[in-house]
mmCIF file of the C-alpha atoms, coordinates in Angstrom:
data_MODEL
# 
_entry.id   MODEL 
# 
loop_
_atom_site.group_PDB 
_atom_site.id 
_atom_site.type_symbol 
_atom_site.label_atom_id 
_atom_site.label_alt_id 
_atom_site.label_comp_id 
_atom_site.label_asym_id 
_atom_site.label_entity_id 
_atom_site.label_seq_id 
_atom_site.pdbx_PDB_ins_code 
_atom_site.Cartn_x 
_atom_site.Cartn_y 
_atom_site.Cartn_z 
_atom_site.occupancy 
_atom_site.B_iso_or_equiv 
_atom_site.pdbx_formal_charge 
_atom_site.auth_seq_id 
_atom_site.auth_comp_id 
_atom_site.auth_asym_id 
_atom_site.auth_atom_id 
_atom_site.pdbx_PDB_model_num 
ATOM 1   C CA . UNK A 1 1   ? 178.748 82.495  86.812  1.00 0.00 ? 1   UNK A CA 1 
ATOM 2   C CA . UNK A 1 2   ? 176.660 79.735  88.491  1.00 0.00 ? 2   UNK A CA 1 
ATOM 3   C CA . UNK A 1 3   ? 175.193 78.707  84.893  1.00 0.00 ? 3   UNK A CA 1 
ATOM 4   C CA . UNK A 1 4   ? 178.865 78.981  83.746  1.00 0.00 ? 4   UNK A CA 1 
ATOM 5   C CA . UNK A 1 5   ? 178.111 82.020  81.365  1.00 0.00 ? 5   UNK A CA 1 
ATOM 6   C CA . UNK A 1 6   ? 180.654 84.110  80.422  1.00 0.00 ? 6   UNK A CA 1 
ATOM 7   C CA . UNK A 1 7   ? 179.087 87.758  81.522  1.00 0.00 ? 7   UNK A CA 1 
ATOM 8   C CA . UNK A 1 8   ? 179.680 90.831  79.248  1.00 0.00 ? 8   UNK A CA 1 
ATOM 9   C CA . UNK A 1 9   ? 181.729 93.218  79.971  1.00 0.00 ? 9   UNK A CA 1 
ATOM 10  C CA . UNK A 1 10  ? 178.906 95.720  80.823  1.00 0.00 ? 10  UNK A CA 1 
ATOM 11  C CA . UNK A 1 11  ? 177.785 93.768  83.807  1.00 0.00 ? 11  UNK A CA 1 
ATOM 12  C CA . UNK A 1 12  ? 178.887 95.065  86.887  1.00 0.00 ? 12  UNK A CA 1 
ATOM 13  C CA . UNK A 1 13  ? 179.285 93.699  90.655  1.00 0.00 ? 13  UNK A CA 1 
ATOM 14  C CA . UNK A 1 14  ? 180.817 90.745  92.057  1.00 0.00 ? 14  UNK A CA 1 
ATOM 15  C CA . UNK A 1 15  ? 179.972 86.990  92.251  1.00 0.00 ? 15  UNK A CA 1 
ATOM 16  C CA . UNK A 1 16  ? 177.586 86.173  94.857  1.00 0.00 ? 16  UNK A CA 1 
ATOM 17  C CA . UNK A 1 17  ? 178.355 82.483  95.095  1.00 0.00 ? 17  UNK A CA 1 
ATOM 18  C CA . UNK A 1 18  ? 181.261 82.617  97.585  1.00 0.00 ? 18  UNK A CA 1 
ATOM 19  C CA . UNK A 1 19  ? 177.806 83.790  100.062 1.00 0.00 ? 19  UNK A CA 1 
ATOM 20  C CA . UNK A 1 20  ? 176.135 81.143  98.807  1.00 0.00 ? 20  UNK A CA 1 
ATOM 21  C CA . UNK A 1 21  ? 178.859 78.161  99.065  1.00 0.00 ? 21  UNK A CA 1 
ATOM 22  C CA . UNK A 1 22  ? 180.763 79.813  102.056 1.00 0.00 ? 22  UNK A CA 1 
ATOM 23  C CA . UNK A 1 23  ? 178.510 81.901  103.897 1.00 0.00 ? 23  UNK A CA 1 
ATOM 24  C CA . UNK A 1 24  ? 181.195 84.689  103.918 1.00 0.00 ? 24  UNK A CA 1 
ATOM 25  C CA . UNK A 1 25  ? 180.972 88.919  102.336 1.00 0.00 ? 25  UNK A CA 1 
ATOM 26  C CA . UNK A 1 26  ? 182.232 89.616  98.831  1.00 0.00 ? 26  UNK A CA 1 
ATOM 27  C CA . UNK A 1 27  ? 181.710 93.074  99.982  1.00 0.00 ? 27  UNK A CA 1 
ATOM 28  C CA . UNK A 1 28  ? 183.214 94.828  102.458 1.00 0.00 ? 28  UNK A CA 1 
ATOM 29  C CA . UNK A 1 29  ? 181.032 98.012  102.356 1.00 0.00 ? 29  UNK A CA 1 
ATOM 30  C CA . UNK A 1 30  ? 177.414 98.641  100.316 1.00 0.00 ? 30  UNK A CA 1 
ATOM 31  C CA . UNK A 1 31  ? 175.582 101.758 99.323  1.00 0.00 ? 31  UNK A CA 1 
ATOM 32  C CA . UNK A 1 32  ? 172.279 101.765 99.450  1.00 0.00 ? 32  UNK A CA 1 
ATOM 33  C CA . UNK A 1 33  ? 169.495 104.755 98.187  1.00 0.00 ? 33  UNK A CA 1 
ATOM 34  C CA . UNK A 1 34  ? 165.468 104.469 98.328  1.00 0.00 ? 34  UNK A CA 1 
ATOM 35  C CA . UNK A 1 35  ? 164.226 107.574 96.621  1.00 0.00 ? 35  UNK A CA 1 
ATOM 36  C CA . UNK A 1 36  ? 165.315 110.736 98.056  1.00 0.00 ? 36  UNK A CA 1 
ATOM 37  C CA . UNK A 1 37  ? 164.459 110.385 101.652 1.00 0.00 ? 37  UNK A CA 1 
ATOM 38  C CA . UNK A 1 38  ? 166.847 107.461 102.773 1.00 0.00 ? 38  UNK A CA 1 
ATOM 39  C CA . UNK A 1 39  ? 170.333 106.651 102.213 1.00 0.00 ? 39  UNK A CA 1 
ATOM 40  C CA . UNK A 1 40  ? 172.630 104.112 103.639 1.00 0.00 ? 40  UNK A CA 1 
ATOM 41  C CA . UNK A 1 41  ? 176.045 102.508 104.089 1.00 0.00 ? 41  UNK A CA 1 
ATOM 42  C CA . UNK A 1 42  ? 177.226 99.061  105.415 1.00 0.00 ? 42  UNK A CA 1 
ATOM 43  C CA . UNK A 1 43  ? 180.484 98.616  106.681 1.00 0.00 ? 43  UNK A CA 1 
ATOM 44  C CA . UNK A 1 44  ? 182.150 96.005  107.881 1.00 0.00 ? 44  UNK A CA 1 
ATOM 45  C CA . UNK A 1 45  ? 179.470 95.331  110.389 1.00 0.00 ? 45  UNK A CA 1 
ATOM 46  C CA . UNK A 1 46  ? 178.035 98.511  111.030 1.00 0.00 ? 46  UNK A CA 1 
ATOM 47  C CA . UNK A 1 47  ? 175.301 100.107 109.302 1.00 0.00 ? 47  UNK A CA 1 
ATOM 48  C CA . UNK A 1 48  ? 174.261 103.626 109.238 1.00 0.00 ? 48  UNK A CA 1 
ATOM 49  C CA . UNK A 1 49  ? 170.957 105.049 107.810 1.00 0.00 ? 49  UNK A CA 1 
ATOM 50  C CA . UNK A 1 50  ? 170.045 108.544 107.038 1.00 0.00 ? 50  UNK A CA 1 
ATOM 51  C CA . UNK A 1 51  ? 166.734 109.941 106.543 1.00 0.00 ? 51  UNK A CA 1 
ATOM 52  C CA . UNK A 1 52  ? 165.654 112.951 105.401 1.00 0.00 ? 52  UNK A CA 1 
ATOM 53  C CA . UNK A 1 53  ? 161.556 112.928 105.357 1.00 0.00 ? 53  UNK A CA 1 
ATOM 54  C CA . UNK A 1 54  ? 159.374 116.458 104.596 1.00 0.00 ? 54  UNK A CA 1 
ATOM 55  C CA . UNK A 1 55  ? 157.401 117.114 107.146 1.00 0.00 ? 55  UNK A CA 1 
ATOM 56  C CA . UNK A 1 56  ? 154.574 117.270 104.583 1.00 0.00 ? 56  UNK A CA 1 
ATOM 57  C CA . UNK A 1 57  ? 153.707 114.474 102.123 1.00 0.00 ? 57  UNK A CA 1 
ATOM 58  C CA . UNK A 1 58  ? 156.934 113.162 100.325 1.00 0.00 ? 58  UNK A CA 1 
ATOM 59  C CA . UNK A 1 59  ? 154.989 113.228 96.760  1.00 0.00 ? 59  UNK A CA 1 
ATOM 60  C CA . UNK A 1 60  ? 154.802 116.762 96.941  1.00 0.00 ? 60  UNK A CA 1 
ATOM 61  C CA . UNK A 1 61  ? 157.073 119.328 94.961  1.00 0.00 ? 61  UNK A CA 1 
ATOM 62  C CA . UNK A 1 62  ? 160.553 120.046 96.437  1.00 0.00 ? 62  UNK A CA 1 
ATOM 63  C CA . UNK A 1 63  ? 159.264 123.307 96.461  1.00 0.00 ? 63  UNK A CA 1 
ATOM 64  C CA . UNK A 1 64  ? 155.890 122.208 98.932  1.00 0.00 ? 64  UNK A CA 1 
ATOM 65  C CA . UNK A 1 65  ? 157.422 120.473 101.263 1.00 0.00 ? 65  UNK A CA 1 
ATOM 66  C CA . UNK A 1 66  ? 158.460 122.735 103.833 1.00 0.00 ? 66  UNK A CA 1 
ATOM 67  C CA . UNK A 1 67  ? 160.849 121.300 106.515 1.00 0.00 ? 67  UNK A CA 1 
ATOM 68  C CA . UNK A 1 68  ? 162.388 118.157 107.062 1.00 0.00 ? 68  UNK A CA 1 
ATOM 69  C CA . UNK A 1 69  ? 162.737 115.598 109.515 1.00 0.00 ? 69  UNK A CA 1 
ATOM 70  C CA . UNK A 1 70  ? 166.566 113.834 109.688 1.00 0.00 ? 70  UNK A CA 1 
ATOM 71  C CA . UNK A 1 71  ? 166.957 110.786 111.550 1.00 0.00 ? 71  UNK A CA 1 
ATOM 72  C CA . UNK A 1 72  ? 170.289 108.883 111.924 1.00 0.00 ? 72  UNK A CA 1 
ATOM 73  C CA . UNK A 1 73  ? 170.488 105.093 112.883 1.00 0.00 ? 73  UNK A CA 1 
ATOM 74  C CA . UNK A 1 74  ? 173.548 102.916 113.927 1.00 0.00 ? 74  UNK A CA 1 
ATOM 75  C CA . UNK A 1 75  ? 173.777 99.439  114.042 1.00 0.00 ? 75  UNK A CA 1 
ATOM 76  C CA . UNK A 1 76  ? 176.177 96.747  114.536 1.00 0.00 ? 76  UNK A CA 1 
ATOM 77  C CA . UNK A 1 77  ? 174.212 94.280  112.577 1.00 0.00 ? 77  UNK A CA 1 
ATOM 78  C CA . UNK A 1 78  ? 176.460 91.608  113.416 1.00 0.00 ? 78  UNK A CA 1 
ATOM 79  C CA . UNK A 1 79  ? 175.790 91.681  117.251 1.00 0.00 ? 79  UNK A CA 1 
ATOM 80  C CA . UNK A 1 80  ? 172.216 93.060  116.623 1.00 0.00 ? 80  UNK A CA 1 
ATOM 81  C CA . UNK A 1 81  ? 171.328 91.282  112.996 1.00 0.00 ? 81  UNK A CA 1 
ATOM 82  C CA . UNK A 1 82  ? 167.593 92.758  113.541 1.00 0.00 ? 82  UNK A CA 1 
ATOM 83  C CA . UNK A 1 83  ? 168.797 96.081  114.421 1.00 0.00 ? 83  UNK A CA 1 
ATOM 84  C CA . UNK A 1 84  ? 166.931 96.969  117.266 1.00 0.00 ? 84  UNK A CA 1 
ATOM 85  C CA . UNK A 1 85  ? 169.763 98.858  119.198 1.00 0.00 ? 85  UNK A CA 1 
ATOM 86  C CA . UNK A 1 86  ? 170.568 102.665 117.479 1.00 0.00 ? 86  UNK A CA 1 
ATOM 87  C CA . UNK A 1 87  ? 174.010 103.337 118.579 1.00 0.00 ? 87  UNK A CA 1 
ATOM 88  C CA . UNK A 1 88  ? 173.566 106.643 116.691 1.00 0.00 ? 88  UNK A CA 1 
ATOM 89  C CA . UNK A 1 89  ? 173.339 108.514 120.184 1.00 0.00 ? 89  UNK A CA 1 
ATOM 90  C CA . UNK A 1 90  ? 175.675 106.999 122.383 1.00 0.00 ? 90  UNK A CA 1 
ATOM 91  C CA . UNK A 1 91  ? 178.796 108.981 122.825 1.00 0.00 ? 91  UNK A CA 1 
ATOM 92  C CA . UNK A 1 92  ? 181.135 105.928 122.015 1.00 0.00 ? 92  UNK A CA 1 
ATOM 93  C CA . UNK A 1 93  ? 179.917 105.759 118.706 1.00 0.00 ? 93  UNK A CA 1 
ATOM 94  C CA . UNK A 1 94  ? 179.858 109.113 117.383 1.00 0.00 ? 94  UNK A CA 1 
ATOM 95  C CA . UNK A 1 95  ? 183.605 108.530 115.424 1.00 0.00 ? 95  UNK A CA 1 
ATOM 96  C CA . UNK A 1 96  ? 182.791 105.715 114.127 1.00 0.00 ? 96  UNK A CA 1 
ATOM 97  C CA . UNK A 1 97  ? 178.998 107.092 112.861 1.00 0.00 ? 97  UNK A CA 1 
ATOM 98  C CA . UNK A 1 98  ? 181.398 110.248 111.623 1.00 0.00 ? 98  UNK A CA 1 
ATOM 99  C CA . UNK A 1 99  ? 183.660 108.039 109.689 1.00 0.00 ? 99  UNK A CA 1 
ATOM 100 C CA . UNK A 1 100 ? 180.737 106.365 107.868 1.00 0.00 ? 100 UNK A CA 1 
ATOM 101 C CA . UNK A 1 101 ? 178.536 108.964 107.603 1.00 0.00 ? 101 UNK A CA 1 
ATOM 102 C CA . UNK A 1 102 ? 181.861 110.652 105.533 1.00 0.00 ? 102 UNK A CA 1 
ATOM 103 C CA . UNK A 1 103 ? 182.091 107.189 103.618 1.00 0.00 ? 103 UNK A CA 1 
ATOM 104 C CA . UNK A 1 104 ? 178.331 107.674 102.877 1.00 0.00 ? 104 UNK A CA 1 
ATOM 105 C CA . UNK A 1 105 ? 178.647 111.380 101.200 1.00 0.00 ? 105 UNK A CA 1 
ATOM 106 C CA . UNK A 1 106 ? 181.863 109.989 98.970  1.00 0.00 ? 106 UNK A CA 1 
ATOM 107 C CA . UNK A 1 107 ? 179.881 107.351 97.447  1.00 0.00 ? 107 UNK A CA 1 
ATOM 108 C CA . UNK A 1 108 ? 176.955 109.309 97.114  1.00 0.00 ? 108 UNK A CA 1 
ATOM 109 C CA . UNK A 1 109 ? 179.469 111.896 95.069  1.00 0.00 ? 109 UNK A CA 1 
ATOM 110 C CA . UNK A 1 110 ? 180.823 109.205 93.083  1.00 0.00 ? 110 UNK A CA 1 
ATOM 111 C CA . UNK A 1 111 ? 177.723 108.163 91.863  1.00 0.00 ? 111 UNK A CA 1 
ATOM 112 C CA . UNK A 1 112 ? 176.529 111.389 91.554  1.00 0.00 ? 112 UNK A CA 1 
ATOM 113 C CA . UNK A 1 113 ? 173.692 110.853 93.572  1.00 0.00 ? 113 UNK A CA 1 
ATOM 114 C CA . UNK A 1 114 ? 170.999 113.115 92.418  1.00 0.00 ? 114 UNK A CA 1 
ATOM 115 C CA . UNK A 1 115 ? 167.205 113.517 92.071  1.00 0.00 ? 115 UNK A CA 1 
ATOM 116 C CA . UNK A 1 116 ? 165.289 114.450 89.313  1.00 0.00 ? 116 UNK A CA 1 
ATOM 117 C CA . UNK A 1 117 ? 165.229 118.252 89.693  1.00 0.00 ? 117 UNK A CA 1 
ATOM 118 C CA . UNK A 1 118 ? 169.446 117.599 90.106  1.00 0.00 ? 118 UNK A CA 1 
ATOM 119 C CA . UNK A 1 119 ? 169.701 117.969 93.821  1.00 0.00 ? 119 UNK A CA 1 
ATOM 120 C CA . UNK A 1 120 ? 171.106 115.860 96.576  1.00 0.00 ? 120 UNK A CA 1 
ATOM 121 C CA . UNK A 1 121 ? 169.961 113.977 99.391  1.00 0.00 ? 121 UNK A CA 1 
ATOM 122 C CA . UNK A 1 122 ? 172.709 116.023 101.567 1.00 0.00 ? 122 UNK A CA 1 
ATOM 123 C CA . UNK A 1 123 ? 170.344 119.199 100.195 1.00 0.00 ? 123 UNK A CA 1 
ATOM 124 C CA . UNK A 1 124 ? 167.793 118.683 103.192 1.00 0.00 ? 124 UNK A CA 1 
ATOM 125 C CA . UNK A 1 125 ? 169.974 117.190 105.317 1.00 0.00 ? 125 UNK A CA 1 
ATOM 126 C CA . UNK A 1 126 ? 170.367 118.476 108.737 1.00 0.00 ? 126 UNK A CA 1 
ATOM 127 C CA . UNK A 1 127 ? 172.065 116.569 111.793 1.00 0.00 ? 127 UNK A CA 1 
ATOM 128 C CA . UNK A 1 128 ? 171.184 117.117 115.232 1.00 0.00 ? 128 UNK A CA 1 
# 
């Protein structure tokens, strides 16, 4: 829409030019996936990421890796924009980490959120 196009009907999303003109969200919440070791979730302005990394090399088969390392991070990127402060372990976080972290898993279902061999990243998932 900023080279007044009409888009087809098979492109999906929202306008990005009320960030650019107003400096304001057209989103309240994003999902967001890099391979099958890290998944994430903005909302509002907190952001949790999940990470699920083998213990041995990630390019090995599923079936090589052994265990798996899960890490959790929390921010409030508004008040810390260059997240730097996990709230993930501080006890007055852990509803809202629980109410994302639920948010998380729908969207990942919705978009049925799977690897190549068919599995999810919840598969290896494990938090402490």
């Amino acid at each position: 829409d900023m080279l007044d196009f009409e888009l087809p009907q098979s492109v999906q999303g929202l306008s990005l030019l009320p960030c650019i003109h107003e400096e304001k969200d057209v989103r309240e919440s994003l999902f967001f996936a890099y391979k099958d070791v890290q998944r994430a979730y903005k909302d509002g302005d907190y952001k949790l990421i999940e990470y699920v990394v083998p213990k041995k090399n990630m390019y090995l088969p599923n079936e090589r890796r052994g265990e798996y390392i899960t890490t959790t991070q929390l921010f409030n990127i508004k008040e810390d924009p260059l997240e730097m402060k996990n709230l993930a372990g501080l006890p007055d976080y852990q509803a809202r980490l629980e109410d994302i972290r639920e948010k998380l898993k729908k969207r990942s279902e919705e978009l049925n959120d799977r690897d190549e061999m068919g599995q999810t990243f919840w598969n290896n998932y494990s938090p402490k």
